[in-house]
C-alpha positions in Angstrom: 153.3 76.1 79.1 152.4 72.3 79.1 148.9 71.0 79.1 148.0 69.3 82.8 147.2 65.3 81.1 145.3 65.2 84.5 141.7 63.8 84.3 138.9 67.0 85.5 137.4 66.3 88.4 133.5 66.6 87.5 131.2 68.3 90.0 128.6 66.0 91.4 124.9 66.6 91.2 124.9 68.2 94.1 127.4 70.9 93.5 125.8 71.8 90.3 122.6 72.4 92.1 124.0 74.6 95.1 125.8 76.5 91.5 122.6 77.0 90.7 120.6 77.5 93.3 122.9 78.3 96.4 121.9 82.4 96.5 118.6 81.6 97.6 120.3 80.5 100.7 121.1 83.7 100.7 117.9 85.2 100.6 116.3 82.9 103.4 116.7 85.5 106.9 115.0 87.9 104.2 112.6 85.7 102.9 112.2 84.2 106.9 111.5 88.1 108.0 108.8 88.7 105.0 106.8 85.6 105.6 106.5 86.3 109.6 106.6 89.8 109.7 105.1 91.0 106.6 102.9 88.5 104.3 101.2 86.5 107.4 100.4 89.8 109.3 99.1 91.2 105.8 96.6 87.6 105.1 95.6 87.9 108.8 94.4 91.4 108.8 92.3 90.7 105.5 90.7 88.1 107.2 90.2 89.6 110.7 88.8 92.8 108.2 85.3 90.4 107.5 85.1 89.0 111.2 84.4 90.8 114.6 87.5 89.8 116.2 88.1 91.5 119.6 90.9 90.5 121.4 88.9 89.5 124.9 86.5 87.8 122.7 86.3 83.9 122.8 84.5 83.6 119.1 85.0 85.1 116.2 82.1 85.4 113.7 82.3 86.5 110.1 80.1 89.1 109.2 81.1 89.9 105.7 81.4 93.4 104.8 79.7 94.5 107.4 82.7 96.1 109.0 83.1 97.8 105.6 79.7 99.4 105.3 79.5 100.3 108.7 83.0 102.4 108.1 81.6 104.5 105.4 77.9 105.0 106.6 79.5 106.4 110.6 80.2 110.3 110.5 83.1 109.8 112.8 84.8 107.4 110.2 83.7 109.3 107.0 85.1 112.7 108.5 88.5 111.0 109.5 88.8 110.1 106.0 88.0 113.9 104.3 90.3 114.9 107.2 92.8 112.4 106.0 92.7 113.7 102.2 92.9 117.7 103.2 96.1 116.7 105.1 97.7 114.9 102.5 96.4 117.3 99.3 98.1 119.9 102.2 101.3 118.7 103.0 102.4 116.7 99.9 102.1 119.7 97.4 103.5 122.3 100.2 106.5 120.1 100.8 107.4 119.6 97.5 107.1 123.1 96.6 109.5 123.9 99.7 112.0 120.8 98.8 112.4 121.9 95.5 112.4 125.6 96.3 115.3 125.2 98.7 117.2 122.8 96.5 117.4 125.3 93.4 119.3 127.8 95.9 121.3 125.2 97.3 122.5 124.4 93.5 124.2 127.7 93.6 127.9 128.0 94.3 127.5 129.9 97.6 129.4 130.1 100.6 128.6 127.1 103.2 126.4 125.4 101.1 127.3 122.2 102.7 126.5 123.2 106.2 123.2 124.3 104.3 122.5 121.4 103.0 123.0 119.4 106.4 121.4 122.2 108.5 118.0 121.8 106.0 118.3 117.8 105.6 118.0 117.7 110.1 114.4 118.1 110.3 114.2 114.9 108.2 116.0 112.8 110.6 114.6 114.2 113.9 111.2 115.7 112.7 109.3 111.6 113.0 110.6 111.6 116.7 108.2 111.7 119.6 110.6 114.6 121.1 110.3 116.1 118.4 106.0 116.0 118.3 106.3 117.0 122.0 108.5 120.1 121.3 106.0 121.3 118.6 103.3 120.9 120.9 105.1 123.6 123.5 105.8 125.5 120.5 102.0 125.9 119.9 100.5 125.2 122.6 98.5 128.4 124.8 101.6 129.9 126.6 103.9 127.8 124.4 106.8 130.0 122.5 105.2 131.5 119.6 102.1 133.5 122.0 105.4 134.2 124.0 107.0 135.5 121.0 103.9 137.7 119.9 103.1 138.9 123.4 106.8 140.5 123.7 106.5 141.8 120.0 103.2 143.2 120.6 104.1 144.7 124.0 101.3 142.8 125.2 98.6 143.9 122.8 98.7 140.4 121.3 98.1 137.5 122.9 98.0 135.3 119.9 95.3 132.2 119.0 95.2 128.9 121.1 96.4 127.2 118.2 96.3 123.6 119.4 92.6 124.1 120.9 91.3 126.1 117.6 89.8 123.7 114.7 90.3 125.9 112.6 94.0 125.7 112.9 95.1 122.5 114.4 95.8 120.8 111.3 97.6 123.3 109.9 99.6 123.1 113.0 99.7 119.4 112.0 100.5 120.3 108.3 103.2 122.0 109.5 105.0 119.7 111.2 104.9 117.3 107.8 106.0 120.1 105.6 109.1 121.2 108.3 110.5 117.5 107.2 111.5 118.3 103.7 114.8 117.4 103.8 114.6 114.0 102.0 112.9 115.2 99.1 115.2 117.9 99.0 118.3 115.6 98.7 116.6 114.1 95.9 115.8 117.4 94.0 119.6 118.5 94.9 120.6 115.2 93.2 118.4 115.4 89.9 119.5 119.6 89.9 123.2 118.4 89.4 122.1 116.3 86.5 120.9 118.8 84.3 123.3 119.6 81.4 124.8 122.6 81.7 124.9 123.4 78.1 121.1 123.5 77.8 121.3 126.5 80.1 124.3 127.8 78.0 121.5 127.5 74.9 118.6 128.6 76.4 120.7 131.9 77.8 121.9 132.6 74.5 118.4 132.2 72.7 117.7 135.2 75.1 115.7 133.1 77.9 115.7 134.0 81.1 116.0 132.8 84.4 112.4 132.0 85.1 111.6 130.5 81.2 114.8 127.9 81.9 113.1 127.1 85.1 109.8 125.9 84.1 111.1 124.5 80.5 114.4 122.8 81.5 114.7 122.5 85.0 111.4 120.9 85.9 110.7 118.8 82.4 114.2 117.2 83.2 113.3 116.4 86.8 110.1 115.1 86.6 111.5 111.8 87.3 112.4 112.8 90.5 109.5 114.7 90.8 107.5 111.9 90.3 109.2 109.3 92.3 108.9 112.4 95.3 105.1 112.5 94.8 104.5 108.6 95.3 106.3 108.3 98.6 105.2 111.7 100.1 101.4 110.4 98.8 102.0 107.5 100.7 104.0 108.5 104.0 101.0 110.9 104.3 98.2 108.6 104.3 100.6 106.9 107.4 101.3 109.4 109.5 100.7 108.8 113.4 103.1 110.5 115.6 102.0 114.5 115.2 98.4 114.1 115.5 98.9 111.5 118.1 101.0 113.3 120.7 100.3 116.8 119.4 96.3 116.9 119.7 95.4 113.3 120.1 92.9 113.8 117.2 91.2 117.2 118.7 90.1 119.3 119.1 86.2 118.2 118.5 88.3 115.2 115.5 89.7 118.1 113.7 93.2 116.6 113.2 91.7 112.6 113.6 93.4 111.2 110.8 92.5 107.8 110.0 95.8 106.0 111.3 94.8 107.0 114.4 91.4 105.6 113.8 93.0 102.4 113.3 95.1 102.7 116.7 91.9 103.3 118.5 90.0 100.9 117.3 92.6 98.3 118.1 94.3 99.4 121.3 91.7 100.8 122.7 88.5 99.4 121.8 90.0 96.3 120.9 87.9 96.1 117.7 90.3 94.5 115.6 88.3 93.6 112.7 87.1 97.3 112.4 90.8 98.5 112.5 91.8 96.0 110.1 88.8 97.5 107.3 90.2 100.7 107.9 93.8 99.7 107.2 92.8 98.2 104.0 90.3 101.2 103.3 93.6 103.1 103.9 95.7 100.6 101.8 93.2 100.6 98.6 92.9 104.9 98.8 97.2 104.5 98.3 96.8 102.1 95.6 94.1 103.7 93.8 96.5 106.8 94.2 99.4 105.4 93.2 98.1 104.0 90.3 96.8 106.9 88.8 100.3 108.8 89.6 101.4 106.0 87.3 98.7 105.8 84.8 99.4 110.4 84.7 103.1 109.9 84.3 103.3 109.4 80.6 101.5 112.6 80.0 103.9 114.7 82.0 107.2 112.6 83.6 110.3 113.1 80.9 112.8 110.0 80.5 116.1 111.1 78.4 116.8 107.5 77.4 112.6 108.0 75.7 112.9 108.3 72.2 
């Protein structure tokens, strides 16, 4: 085949730069949405955190960190936050536990494991839905299903507990309705499960191990990853959680369920304190990071990589 003799066309200046450059065109809706939605809302809130704005207020003054100290010297705000950590050092470890639990059966070759799996990964989808909160408040709730259930099994005997109206177990009502929803983490676990080699099963069964030794010494060290990446978003989607203890109790009875999300809400939308809410969104936001960090900082200790030599 003949050489073309025709001269190459060069690409001007211009071209070479939109070469270069042109996929950050790409990347401007994204980069449009951040700025708006997420980085000037995130700078605002800082600021608004050292100032007493109120949204039917003409001035705004700075005070400094006064909004700080008075958030960890009021009882109502300090008990939100121990509140806050019980629900999470709660629900995070139960829900794993249940995730994992369910996803080691669902590993099995068993009949209708599929629908299984979809029937258990539902409450995931539906369980952050205000229906969803309001159904689980008639569950519980004085005459709701469960007494129902108990007064019929009990012939009457039984009334059962008011459980929405009891401090004592509100939350765990609450809790509840967290740990229900582990469907994501259980697609995860399901995932990591189907990537464990078979023949260090084949080994460790004819070394004489059983079931419960290959569990806890090749089952789990091989999934910590997943483990790990589990704990950091269930840490985190804990420390967030509105709807339940919004809509189920409102935060009752007598601030047993008041996590402090919905100390933020009512400070804003109903007090119209913004620059409290906003300290308690970054007091919020520093207890994650602080968190997070140390899941990090522990994961070298305990988190197995097969690509680590």
């Amino acid at each position: 085949m003949k050489e073309s003799k025709a001269p190459a066309v060069g690409r001007t200046p211009f071209q070479k730069w939109l070469d270069k450059y042109q996929g950050l065109f790409y990347l401007i809706p994204w980069i449009i949405g951040f700025v708006v939605f997420k980085a000037v809302p995130f700078g605002q809130s800082l600021y608004y955190s050292f100032t007493d704005m109120n949204f039917f207020a003409k001035d705004v003054h700075f005070v400094g960190l006064a909004n700080y100290i008075t958030a960890f010297t009021t009882t109502k705000i300090t008990k939100a936050l121990i509140i806050t950590f019980k629900y999470a050092f709660i629900t995070v470890p139960l829900k794993l536990i249940f995730a994992l639990f369910i996803a080691y059966i669902l590993n099995f070759k068993i009949a209708c494991v599929n629908l299984f799996r979809t029937v258990y990964y539902i409450p995931s989808i539906l369980g952050g839905s205000v229906a969803i909160a309001v159904l689980w408040k008639a569950v519980f709730s004085k005459d709701g299903l469960l007494n129902t259930v108990l007064r019929f099994v009990s012939f009457g005997l039984f009334k059962g507990p008011e459980w929405l109206s009891d401090p004592s177990y509100a939350l765990w009502i609450i809790c509840f309705l967290r740990i229900w929803q582990f469907g994501s983490a259980m697609v995860l676990f399901l995932a990591a499960l189907k990537g464990v080699p078979a023949d260090l099963y084949e080994a460790a069964t004819i070394d004489g191990a059983g079931k419960w030794r290959q569990f806890f010494s090749i089952t789990v060290p091989m999934i910590t990853p997943i483990i790990f990446y589990n704990l950091v978003t269930q840490i985190c989607q804990a420390f967030q959680e509105f709807n339940g203890p919004y809509i189920i109790t409102n935060g009752g009875p007598r601030g047993s369920t008041t996590l402090i999300s919905l100390l933020v809400y009512n400070y804003a939308f109903k007090s119209y304190d913004m620059g409290m809410a906003s300290a308690l969104a970054w007091i919020m936001f520093i207890i994650v990071c602080i968190l997070t960090i140390i899941a990090f900082t522990s994961q070298k200790k305990w988190v197995y990589y097969s690509d680590e030599r």
